[in-house]
C-alpha positions as CSV (number, residue, x, y, z in Angstrom):
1,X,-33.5,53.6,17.0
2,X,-34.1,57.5,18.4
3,X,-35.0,58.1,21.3
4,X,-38.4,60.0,21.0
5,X,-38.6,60.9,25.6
6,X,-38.2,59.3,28.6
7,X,-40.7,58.8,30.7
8,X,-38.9,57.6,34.0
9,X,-35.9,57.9,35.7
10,X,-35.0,56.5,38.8
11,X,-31.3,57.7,40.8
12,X,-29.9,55.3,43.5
13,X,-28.7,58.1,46.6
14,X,-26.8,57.0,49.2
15,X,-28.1,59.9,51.3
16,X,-31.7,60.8,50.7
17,X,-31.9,64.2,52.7
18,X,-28.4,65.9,50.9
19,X,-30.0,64.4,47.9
20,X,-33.6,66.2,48.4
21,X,-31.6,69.3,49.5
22,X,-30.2,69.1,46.0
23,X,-33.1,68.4,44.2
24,X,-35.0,71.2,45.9
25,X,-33.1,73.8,47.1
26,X,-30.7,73.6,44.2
27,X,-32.8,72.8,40.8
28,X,-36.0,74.1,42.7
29,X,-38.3,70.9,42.1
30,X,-41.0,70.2,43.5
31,X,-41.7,67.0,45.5
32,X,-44.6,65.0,43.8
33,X,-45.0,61.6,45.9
34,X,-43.2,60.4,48.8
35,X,-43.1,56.5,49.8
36,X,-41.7,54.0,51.8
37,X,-41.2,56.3,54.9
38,X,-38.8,58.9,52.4
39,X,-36.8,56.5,51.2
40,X,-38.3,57.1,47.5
41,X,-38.8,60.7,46.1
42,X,-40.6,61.3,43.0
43,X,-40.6,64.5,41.4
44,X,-43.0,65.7,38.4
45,X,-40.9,67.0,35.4
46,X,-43.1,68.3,32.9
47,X,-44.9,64.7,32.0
48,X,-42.1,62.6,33.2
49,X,-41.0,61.5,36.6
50,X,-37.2,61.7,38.2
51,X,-36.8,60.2,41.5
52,X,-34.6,59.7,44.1
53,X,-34.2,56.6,45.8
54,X,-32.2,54.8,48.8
55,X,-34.1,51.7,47.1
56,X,-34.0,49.6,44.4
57,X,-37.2,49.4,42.5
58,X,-38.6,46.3,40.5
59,X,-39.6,47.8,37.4
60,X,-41.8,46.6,34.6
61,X,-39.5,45.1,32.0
62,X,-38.0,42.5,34.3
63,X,-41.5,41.4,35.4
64,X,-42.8,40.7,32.3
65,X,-39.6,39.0,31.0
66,X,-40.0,36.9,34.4
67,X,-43.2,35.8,33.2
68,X,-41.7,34.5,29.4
69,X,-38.6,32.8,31.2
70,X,-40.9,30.3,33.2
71,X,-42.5,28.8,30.5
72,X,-40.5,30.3,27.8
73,X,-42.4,28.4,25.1
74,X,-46.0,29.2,26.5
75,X,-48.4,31.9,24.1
76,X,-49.7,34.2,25.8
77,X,-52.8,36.9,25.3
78,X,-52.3,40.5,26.8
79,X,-54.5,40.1,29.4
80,X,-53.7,36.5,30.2
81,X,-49.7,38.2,30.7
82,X,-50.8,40.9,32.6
83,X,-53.0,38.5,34.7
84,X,-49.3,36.6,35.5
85,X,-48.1,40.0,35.8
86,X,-50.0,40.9,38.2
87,X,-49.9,38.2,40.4
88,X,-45.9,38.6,40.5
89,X,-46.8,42.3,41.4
90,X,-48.5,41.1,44.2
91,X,-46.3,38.6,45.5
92,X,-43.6,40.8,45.6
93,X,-45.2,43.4,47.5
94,X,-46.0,41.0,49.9
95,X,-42.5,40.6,50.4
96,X,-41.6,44.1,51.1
97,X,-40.2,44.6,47.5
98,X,-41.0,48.1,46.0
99,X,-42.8,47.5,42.5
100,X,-42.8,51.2,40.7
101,X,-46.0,51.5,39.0
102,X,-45.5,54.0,36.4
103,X,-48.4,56.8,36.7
104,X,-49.7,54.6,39.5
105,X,-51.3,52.7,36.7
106,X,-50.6,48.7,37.0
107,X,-52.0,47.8,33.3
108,X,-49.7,50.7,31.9
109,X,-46.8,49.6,33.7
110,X,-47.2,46.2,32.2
111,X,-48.0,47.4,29.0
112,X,-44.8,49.7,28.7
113,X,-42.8,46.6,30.2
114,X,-44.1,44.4,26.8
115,X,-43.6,46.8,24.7
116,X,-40.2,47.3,25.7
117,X,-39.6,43.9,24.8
118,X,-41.2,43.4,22.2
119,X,-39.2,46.2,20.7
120,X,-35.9,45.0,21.8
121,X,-37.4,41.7,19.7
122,X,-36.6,39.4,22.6
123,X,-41.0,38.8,22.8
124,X,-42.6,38.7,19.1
125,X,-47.0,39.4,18.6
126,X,-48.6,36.6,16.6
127,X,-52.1,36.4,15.7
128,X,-52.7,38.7,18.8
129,X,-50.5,35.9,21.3
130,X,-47.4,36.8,22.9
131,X,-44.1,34.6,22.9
132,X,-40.4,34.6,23.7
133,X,-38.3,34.3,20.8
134,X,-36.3,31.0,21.7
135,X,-32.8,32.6,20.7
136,X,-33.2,35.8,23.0
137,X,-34.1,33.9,26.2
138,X,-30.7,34.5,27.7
139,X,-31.3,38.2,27.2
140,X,-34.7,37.5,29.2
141,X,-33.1,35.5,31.8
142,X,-30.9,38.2,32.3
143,X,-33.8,40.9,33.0
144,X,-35.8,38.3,34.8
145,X,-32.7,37.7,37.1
146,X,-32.6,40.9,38.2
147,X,-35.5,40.1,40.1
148,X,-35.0,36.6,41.1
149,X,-33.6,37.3,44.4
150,X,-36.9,38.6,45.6
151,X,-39.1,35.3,45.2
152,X,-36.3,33.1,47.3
């Protein structure tokens, strides 16, 4: 596979301010969104996004491959998984949680997160339904386990 861009990248900092002071004063970027009272720094790179975080985000692969593991032999339609999607995204942010939303755009977020899977090949597309391929399900579990923690 080549790597054709990266849309996203998120850095865990221990110390946000000596972190911005980097960021800014050294490579001269320019802040683009600041959320969860400055813990999380985004900054616009051409069409792609670098933050800075003193957080750990829930990004979109592991909440679409939550949504496969709990009924990992269940079809799905795109919008009936990004319905379930959705409602994850919700319940998490109830909880505090910080779901990143690439391009502040929920569908595209979810979208990226299936294709993602789909072309590791741990989901496969079938007559326009969506499924977890039985033998990459601990694959799955792992992703989805990286979220698990924040629905106890």
């Amino acid at each position: 596979m080549k790597i054709k861009g990266i849309g996203f990248v998120a850095i865990p900092v221990t110390d946000v301010k000596r972190a911005r002071s980097f960021y800014e004063e050294v490579l001269g970027l320019k802040v683009s969104d600041e959320m969860m009272g400055g813990k999380w720094i985004e900054y616009s790179v051409g069409d792609e996004t670098l933050a800075i975080a003193n957080v750990i985000p829930v990004v979109p692969v592991p909440l679409v491959a939550t949504v496969f593991v709990r009924e990992p032999g269940k079809r799905r339609s795109e919008l009936e998984l990004k319905a379930e999607v959705l409602d994850l995204m919700g319940q998490l942010s109830e909880r505090g949680a910080h779901v990143y939303v690439p391009r502040k755009d929920q569908d595209y977020a979810i979208t990226v997160g299936l294709r993602m899977l789909t072309l590791r090949h741990l989901v496969e597309e079938r007559d326009g339904l969506y499924a977890a391929r039985p033998e990459e399900l601990p694959l799955l579990t792992y992703y989805a386990n990286s979220i698990s923690h924040l629905f106890a």
